[in-house]
N, C-alpha and C positions, 0 to 999 in steps of 0.2 A: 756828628750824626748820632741818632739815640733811636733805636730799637725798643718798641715795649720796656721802655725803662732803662734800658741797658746801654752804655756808650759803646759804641762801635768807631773806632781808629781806621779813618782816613787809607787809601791804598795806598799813597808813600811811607806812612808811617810802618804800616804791614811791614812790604818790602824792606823797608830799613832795618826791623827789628828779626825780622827772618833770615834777609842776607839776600835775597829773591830778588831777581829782575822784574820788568813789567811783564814781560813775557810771561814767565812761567808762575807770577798768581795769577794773571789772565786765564792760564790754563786750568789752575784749581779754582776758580771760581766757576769755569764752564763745566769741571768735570765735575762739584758739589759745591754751590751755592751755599750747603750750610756749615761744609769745613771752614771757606774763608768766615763767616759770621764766628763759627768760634773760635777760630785762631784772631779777629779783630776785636770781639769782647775779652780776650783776656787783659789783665791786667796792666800795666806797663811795667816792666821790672823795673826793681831803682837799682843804681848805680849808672856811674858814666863812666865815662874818659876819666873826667876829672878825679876819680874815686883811683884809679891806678896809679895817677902822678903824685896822689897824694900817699899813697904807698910803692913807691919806687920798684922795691924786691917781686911786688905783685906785677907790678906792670910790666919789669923784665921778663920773668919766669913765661909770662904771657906770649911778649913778641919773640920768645924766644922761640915757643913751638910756633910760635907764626910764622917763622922766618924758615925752619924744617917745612911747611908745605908749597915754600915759594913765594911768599909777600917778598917785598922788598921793603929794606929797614928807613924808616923815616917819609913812606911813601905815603898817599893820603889813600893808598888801597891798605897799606898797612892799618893806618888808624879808623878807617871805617870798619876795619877786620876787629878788631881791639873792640871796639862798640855793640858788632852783631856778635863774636863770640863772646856765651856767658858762662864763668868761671873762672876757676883758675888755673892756672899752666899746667900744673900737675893732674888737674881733673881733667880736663880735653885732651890731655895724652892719652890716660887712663882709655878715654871714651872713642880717642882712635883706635888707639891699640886692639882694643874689644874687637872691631870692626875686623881687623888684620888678621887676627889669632882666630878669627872666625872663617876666616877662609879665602879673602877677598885678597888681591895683588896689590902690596906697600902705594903705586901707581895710580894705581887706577880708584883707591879711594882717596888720593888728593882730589883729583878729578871731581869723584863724587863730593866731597867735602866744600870745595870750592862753589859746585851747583845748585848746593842744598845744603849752607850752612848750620840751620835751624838743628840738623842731625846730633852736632856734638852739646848744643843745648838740654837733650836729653840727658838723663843720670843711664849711667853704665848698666843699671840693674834693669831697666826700661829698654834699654838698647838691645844688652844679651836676651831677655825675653819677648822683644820684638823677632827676635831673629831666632829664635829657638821656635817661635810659633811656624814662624815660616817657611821653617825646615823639617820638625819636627810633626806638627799638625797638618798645615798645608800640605807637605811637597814638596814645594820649588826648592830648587837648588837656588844658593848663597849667591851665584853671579845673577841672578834675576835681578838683585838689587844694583848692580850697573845701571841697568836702562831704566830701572824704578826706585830711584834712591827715595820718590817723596810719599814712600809705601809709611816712611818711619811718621811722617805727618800725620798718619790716620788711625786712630782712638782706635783699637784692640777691640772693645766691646761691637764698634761699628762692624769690622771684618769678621769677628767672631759671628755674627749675626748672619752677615749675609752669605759666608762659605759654608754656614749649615743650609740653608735655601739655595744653595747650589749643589751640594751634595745631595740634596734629598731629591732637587730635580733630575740628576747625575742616574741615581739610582731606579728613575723611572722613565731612564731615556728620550729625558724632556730635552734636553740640551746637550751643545757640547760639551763633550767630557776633556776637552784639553784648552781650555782659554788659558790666554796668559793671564797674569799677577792683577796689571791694570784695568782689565778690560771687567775684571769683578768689583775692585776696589774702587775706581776713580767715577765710575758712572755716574751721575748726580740723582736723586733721593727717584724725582720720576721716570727716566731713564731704566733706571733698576727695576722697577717695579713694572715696566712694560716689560723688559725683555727676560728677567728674571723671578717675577712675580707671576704675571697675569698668563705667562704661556700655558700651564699648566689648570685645568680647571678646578683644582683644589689649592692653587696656590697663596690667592691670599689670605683662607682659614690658616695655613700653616703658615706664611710669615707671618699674620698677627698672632698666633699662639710664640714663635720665634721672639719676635718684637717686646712682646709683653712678658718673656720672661726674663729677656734682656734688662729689662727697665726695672722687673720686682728686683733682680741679682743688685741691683741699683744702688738700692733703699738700705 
């Protein structure tokens, strides 16, 4: 399928490459139509399977942190594990580890890991400041990411964007002041803009002033 020029991957191939059930791109497709378009126009990584057998040391080191969150060895959850995780053993430790030292129970991010594998595809420096915004800027406390592991899915620029238009509404009483995490991030483009935008009768001069500085930080 091709997009204004652009090829867009297939929703099996999504899920394959993210680690994602049908369920739960079904979900991010209804919660932002244009998250899945960019997460489907990216690129395809290279490497396979094949690229680990052909380096033996690489492809233990691999199943090895696989086998610490529970695969089992030689199992074809294993080697589809092997496929969706990208990197190498010592980097996905790294980019749990991150997760763990941030607060979160050794348990409960297999879990998350397991539901949303795409997570440890991030680099560690994108992970820690995914999670410093969210604690440090937002608020939320570290277990939020329990029940919203697929926060880490969402382009920083986008939530930057819209937790200022929620604070600015915040500050004039337009809204509630205690939504969860999701319920600002996940809304799809018109979605937001009804219940986040338009409530206020100055609000879409201030998100397009938001928006458009968004876009100049860009360039």
């Amino acid at each position: 399928m091709h997009v204004l020029s652009k090829h867009i991957k297939g929703h099996k191939t999504v899920c394959k490459e993210l680690g994602i059930g049908k369920a739960e791109l079904c979900q991010i497709i209804k919660d932002d139509p244009l998250e899945f378009i960019r997460l489907a126009s990216k690129p395809e990584q290279k490497g396979t399977r094949r690229d680990y057998y052909d380096d033996p040391r690489c492809y233990l080191e691999k199943t090895t942190f696989l086998l610490k969150l529970g695969y089992l060895e030689n199992s074809e959850e294993m080697e589809e594990a092997v496929k969706v995780f990208k990197g190498r053993g010592d980097q996905l430790q790294e980019r749990f580890d991150c997760l763990v030292e941030a607060g979160l129970d050794y348990n409960r991010v297999v879990e998350m890991i397991k539901r949303v594998p795409v997570i440890l595809n991030l680099k560690r420096t994108l992970i820690q400041k995914k999670i410093d915004f969210l604690i440090n800027v937002l608020g939320y406390p570290i277990e939020c990411l329990l029940g919203y592991p697929t926060y880490f899915c969402h382009d920083l620029d986008k939530i930057t964007a819209r937790f200022s238009m929620y604070e600015w509404l915040k500050t004039r009483n337009a809204i509630n002041p205690e939504l969860n995490l999701s319920s600002i991030v996940s809304s799809n483009e018109k979605r937001f803009v009804k219940y986040f935008v338009n409530v206020h009768p100055e609000g879409p001069a201030i998100w397009q002033s938001i928006t458009s500085l968004s876009n100049k930080d860009k360039k």
